[in-house]
C-alpha positions as CSV (number, residue, x, y, z in Angstrom):
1,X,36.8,-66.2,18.9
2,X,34.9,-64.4,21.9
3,X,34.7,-66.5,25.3
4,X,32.7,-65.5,27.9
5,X,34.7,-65.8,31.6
6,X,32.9,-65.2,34.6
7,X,35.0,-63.1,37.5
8,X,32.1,-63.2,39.9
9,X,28.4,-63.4,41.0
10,X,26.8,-60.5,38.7
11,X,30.4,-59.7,36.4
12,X,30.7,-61.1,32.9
13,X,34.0,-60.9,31.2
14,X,35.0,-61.9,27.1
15,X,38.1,-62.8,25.8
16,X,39.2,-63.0,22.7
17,X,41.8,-66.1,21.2
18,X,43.9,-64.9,18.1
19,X,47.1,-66.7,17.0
20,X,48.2,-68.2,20.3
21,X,47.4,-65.0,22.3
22,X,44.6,-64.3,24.5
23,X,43.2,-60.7,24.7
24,X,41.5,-59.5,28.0
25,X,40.0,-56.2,28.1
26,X,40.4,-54.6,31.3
27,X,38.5,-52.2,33.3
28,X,40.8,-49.4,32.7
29,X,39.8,-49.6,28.9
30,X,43.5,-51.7,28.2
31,X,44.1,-54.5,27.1
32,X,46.1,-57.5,28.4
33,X,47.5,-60.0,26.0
34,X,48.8,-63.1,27.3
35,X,50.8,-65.9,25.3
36,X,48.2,-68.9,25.5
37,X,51.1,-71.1,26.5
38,X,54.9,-71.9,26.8
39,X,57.0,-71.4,25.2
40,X,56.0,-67.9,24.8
41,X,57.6,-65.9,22.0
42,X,55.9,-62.4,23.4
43,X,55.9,-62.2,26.9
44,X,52.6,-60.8,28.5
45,X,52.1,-56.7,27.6
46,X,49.3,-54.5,28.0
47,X,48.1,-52.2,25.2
48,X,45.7,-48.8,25.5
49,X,44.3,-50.4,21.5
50,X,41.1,-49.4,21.5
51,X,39.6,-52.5,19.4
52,X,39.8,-55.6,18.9
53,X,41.2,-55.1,15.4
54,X,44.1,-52.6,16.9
55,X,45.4,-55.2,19.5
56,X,45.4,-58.2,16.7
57,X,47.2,-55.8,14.3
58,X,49.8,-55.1,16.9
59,X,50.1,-58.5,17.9
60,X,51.0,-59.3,14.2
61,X,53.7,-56.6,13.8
62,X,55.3,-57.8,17.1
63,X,55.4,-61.4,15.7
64,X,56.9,-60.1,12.4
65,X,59.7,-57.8,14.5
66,X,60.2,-61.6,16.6
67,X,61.7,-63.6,13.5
């Protein structure tokens, strides 16, 4: 699920929801994933993924190297 956030007068940001995580893309072309809340089982980490797909695929082998 996309979200629309706004971080000022005439800047638009999305962010995507997947599994718990929210994923910000970032100016620098990274992106941040952030547990959605506590307890977290991944803390916060940035990735250089390149899509959306990438970051949720990553996201799913970290979970799998958690348990």
């Amino acid at each position: 699920m996309r979200t629309a956030t706004s971080t000022g007068p005439l800047q638009q940001r999305w962010v995507v929801r997947y599994r718990g995580f929210v994923l910000i893309p970032q100016n620098d072309l990274t992106w941040l994933v952030r547990p959605e809340r506590s307890p977290m089982t991944l803390l916060p980490f940035r990735t250089p993924a390149s899509s959306v797909d990438d970051v949720k695929a990553l996201i799913d082998w970290r979970l799998g190297q958690a348990s």
